[in-house]
C-alpha positions as CSV (number, residue, x, y, z in Angstrom):
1,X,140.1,-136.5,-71.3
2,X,140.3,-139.9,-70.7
3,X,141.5,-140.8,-67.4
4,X,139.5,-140.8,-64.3
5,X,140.4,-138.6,-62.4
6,X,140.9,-136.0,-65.2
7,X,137.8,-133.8,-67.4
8,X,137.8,-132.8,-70.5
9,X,138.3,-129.8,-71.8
10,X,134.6,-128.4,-71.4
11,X,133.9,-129.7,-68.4
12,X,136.9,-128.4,-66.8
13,X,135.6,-125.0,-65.8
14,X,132.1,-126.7,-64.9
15,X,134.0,-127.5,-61.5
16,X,135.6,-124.2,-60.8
17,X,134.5,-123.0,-57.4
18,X,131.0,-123.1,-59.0
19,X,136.4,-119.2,-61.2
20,X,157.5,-116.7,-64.7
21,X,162.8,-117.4,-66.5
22,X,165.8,-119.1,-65.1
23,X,166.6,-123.4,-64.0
24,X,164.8,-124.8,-61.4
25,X,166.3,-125.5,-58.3
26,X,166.5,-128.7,-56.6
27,X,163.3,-130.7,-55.1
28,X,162.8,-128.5,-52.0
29,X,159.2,-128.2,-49.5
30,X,157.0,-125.8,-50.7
31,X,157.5,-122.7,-49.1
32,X,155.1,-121.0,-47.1
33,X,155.5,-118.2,-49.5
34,X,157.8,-118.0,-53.2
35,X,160.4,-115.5,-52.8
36,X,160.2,-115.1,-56.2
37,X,156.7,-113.0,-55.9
38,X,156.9,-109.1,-54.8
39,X,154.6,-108.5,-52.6
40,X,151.9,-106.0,-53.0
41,X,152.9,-102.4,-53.7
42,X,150.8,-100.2,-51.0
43,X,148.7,-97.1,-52.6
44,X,150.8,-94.5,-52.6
45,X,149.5,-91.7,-50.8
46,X,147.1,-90.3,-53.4
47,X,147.2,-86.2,-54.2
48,X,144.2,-84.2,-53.1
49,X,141.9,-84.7,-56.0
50,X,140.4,-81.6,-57.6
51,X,138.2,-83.6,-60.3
52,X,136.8,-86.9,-59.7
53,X,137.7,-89.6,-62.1
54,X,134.3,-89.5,-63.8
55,X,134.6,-86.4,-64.7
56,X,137.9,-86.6,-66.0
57,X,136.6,-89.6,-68.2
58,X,133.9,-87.1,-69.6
59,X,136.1,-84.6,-70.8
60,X,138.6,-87.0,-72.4
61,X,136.3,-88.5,-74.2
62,X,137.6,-92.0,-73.8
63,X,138.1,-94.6,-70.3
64,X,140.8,-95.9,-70.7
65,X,141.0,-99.6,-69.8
66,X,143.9,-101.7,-68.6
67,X,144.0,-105.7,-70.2
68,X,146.1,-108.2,-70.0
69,X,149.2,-107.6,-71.6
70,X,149.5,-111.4,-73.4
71,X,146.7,-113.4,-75.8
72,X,144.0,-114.7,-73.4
73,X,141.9,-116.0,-75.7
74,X,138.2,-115.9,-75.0
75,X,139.2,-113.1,-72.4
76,X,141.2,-110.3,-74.0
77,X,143.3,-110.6,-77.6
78,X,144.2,-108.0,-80.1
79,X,143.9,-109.4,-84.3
80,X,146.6,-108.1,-86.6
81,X,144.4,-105.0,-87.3
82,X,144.6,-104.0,-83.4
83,X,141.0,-105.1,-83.0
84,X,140.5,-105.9,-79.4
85,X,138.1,-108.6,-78.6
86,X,137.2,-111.2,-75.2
87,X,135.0,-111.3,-72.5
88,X,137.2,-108.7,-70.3
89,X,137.5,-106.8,-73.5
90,X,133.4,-106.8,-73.8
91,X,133.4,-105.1,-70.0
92,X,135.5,-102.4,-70.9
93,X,133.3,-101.9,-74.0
94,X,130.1,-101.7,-71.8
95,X,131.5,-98.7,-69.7
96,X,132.2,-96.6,-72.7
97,X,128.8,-97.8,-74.0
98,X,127.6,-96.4,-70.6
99,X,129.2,-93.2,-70.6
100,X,129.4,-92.0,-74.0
101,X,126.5,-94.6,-75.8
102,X,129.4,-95.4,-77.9
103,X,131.8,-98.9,-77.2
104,X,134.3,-97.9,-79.3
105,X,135.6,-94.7,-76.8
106,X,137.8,-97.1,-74.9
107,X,141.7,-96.7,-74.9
108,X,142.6,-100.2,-74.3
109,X,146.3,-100.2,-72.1
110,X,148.1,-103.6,-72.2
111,X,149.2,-104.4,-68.9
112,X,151.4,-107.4,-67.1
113,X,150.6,-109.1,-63.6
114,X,153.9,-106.7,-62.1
115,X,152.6,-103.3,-63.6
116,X,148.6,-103.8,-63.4
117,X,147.7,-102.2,-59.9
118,X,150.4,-99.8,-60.2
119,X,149.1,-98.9,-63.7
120,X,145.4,-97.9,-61.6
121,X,147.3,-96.6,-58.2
122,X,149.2,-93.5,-60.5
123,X,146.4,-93.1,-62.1
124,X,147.3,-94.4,-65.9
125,X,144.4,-96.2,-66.3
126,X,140.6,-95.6,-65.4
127,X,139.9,-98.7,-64.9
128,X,141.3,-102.9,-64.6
129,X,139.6,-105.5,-66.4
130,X,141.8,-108.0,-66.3
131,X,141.6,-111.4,-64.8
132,X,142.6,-110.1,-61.9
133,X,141.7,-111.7,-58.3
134,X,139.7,-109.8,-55.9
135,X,141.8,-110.6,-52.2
136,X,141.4,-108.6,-49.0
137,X,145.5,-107.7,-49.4
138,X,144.0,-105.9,-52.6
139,X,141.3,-104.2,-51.6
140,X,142.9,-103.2,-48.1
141,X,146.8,-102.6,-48.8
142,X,147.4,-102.1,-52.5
143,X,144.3,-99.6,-52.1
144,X,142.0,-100.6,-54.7
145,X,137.8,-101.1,-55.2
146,X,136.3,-104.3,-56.6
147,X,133.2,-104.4,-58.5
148,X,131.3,-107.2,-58.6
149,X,132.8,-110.5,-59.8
150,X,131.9,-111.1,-63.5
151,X,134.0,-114.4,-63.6
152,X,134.0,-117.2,-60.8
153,X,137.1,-118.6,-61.2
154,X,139.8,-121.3,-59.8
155,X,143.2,-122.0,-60.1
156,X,143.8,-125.4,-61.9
157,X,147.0,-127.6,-63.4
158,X,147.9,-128.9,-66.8
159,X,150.1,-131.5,-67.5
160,X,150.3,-134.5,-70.4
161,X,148.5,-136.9,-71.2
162,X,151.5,-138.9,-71.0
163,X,153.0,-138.2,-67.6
164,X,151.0,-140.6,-66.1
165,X,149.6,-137.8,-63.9
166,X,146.1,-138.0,-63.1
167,X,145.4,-135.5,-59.5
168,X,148.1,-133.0,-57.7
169,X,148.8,-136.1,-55.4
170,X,151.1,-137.6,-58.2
171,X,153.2,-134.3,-58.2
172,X,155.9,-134.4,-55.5
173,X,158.9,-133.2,-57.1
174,X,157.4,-132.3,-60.5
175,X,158.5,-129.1,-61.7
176,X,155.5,-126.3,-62.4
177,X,155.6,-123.5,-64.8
178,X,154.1,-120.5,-62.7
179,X,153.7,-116.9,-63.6
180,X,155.4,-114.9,-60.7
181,X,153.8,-111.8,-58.7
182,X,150.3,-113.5,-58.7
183,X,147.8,-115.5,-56.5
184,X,148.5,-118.3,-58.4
185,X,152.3,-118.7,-57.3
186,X,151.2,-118.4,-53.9
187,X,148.3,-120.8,-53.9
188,X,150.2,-123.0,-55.9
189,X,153.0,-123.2,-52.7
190,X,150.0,-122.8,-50.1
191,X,148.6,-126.3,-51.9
192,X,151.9,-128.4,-52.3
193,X,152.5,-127.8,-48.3
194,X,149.1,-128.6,-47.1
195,X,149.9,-131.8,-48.7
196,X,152.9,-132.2,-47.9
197,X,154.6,-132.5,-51.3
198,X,157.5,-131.0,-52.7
199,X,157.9,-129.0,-56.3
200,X,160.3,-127.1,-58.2
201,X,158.5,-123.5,-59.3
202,X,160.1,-122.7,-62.9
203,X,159.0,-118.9,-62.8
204,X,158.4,-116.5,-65.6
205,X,157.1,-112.7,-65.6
206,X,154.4,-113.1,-68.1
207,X,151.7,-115.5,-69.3
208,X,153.2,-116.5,-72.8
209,X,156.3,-116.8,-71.0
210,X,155.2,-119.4,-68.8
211,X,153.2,-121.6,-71.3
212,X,155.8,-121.2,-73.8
213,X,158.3,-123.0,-71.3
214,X,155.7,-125.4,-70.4
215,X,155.0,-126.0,-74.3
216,X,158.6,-126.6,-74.5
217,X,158.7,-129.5,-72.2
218,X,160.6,-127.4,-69.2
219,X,158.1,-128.2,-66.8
220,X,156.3,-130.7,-66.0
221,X,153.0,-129.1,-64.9
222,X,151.6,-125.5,-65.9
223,X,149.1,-123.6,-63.2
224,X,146.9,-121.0,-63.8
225,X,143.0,-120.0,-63.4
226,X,140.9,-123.1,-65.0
227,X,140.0,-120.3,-67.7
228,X,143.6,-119.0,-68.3
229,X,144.3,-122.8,-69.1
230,X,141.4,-123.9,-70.7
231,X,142.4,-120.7,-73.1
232,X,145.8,-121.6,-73.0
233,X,145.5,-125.3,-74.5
234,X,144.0,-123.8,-77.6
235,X,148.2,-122.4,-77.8
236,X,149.8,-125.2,-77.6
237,X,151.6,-127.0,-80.3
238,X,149.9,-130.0,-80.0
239,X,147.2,-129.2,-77.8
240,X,145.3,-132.7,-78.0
241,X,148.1,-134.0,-75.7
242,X,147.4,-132.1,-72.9
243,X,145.1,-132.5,-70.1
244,X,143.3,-130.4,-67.1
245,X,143.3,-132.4,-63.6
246,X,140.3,-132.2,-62.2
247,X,141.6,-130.5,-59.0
248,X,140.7,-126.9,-58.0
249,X,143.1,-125.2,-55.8
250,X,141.6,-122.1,-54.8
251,X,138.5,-119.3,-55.4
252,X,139.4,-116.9,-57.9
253,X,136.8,-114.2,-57.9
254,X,137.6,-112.0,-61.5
255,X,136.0,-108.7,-62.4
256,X,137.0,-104.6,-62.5
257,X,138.4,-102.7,-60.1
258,X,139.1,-99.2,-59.3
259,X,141.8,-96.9,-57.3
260,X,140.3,-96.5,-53.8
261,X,139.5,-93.1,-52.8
262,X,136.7,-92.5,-55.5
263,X,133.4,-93.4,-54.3
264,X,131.0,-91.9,-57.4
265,X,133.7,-93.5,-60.3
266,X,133.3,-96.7,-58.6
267,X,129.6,-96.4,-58.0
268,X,129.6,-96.2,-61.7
269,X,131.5,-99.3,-62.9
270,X,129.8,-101.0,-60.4
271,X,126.0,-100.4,-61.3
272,X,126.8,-100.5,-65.1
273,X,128.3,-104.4,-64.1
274,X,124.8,-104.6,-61.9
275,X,123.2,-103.5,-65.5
276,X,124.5,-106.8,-67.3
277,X,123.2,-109.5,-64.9
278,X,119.7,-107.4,-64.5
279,X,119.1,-107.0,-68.4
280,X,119.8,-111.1,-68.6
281,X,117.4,-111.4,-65.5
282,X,114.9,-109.2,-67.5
283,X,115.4,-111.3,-70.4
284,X,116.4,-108.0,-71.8
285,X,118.8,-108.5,-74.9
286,X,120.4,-106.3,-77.8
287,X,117.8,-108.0,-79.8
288,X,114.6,-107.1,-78.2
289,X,115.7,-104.2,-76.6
290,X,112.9,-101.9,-78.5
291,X,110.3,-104.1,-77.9
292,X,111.1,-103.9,-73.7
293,X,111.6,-100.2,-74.2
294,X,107.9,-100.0,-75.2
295,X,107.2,-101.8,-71.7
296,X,104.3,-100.5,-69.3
297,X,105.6,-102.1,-66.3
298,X,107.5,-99.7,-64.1
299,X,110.9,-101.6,-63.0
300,X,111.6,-102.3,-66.7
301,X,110.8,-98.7,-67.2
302,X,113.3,-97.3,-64.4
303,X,115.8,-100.0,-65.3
304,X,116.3,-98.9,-69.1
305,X,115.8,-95.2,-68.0
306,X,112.7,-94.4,-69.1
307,X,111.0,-92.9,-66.5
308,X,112.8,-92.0,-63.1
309,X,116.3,-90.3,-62.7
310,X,118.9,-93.6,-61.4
311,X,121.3,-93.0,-63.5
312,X,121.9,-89.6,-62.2
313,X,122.5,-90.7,-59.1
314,X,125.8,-92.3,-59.7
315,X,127.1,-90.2,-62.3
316,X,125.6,-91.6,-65.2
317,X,122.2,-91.2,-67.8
318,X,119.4,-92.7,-66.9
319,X,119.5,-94.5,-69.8
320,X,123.0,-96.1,-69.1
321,X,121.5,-99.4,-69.0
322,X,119.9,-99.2,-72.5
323,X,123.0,-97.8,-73.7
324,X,125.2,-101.0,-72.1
325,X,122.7,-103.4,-73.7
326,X,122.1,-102.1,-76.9
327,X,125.9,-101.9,-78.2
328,X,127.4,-104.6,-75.6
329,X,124.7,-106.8,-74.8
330,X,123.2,-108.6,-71.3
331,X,125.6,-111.0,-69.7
332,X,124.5,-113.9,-71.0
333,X,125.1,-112.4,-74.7
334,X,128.5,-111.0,-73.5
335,X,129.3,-114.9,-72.2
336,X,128.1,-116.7,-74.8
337,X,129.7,-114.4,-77.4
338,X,133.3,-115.2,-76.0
339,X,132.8,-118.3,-74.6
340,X,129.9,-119.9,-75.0
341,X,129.0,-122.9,-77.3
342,X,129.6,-121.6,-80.3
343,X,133.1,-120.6,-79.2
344,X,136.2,-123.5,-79.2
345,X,135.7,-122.8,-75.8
346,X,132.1,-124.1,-75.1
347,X,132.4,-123.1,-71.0
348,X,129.6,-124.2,-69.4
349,X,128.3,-121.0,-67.0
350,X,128.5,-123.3,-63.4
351,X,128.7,-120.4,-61.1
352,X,128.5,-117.7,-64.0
353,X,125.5,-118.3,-63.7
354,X,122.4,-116.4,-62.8
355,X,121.3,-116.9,-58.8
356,X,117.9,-118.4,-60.7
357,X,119.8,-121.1,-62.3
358,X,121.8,-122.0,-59.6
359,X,124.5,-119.6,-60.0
360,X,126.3,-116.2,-58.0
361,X,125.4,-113.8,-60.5
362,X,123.1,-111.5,-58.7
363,X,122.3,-107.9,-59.3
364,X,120.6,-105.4,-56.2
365,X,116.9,-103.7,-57.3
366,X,117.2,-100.9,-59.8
367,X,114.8,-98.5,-57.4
């Protein structure tokens, strides 16, 4: 975008931390914390479990895998067919491809910011996978286990072209289209006060929601994770018209997570998440996969299962990694398919990146 202080559209995520309806009230401080956002639910106590979760997976058939709930293009969407596809979407497929060598066993379950953890705390879902923030009130109270991040992320604000808006520091008083019961509500209020600036949260329950008012003209500014708007714009009526500041508000680390409780199920999503930044470190893709499996050297024969019993000790075949990579893809195919340059998207990786090219992506040793 034009103005100084503002990028365009692909460089926008370059600078992430590398990561809803009723009238607005009058012009007040930012809060220390919206009312309007619930606050975590704590795990309820969990029944003494007879099966583990793995194994409950095994003789479904299927993992079922909570998603976001509204179009995130690039990161989960369903086609008129009922087709799931997206980067989130690809990480659900890679489990099943794990488990069952087959990406299609995967009950997708759509899923809202209010409903999401309470979707994995009774036990509805296997697993989350969807642009959801890792926090410590997460992992501790809510009772939940993160794998490793798969999306470096941070929060970011859109506004028009026209506004005459070019950083946060032009906002006091605007009004902001948030989506309520996330980090990005909070954040969003955490921000405004450190800078002492007042702004009127126009709240909404869901993402479409939120930049459907926005769309509408209700709001003069529309927060989100950088990815959530860079996906967003692509919405808009006239999307040309809008603009992401260059300001990042916060770290937004994105990637699965797990009801606590279950060390072996989450052993599992973990190393098969380990299994997509190693096959990219490798240089280990769908396409050459035979050609590695025919490999002498002995960490690319442990890592695709070949020799040695890994695998087995989290639950999985030794193979899982061969499996995950020859229906799914390494990371680097999984990002580039969804938003990589030939996607309208054209994200540069910045911290998606592998720790060798200046990124956090970074698997432990297969051994």
């Amino acid at each position: 975008m034009r103005r100084s202080l503002v990028i365009p559209l692909a460089a926008a995520l370059s600078l992430i931390i590398a990561a809803c309806g009723g009238a607005p009230a009058a012009p007040t401080a930012a809060p220390e914390a919206p009312t309007t956002a619930p606050a975590p639910t704590a795990a309820p106590a969990a029944p003494a479990a007879t099966t583990g979760r793995l194994e409950t997976i095994t003789a479904r058939g299927t993992v079922i895998c909570g998603v976001n709930n509204n179009p995130l293009p690039g990161f989960a969407s369903v086609d008129a067919s009922g087709v799931y596809s997206g980067f989130d979407v690809d990480f659900c497929k890679a489990v099943a491809a794990a488990l069952f060598d087959d990406p299609s066993k995967v009950e997708y379950r759509p899923l809202s910011s209010q409903d999401r953890f309470t979707a994995l705390q009774t036990g509805e879902i296997d697993v989350l996978i969807r642009n959801s923030t890792w926090t410590l009130g997460r992992d501790g109270d809510v009772g939940l286990d993160w794998s490793p991040t798969t999306f470096y992320d941070g929060q970011g604000m859109m506004v028009r072209k026209d506004s005459g808006i070019t950083s946060i520091d032009d906002m006091d008083g605007a009004t902001i289209c948030v989506q309520t019961g996330t980090t990005t509500e909070l954040n969003l209020a955490d921000v405004f006060r450190a800078k002492g600036l007042t702004f009127q949260p126009v709240v909404f329950p869901d993402g479409d929601q939120t930049r459907s008012a926005y769309d509408a003209g209700q709001c003069d500014g529309f927060t989100t994770d950088k990815s959530g708007l860079v996906s967003s714009i692509t919405l808009l009526s006239n999307p040309a018209d809008h603009q992401i500041l260059s300001d990042t508000m916060s770290k937004e680390p994105l990637g699965p997570s797990v009801l606590q409780g279950d060390p072996k199920w989450a052993d599992a999503v973990n190393w098969i998440t380990y299994a997509t930044f190693q096959a990219e470190e490798y240089g280990i893709t769908s396409a050459n996969l035979a050609e590695f499996s025919a490999s002498e050297v002995p960490e690319i024969r442990r890592f695709l299962g070949i020799e040695g019993e890994l695998g087995k000790g989290v639950g999985l075949s030794n193979d899982f990694a061969a499996r995950v990579i020859k229906h799914v893809g390494n990371y680097a195919e999984i990002y580039n398919r969804n938003l990589g340059p030939d996607t309208p998207f054209n994200l540069p990786r910045g911290l998606n990146a592998l720790y060798t090219e200046g990124g956090l992506l970074y698997s432990p040793p297969f051994r």
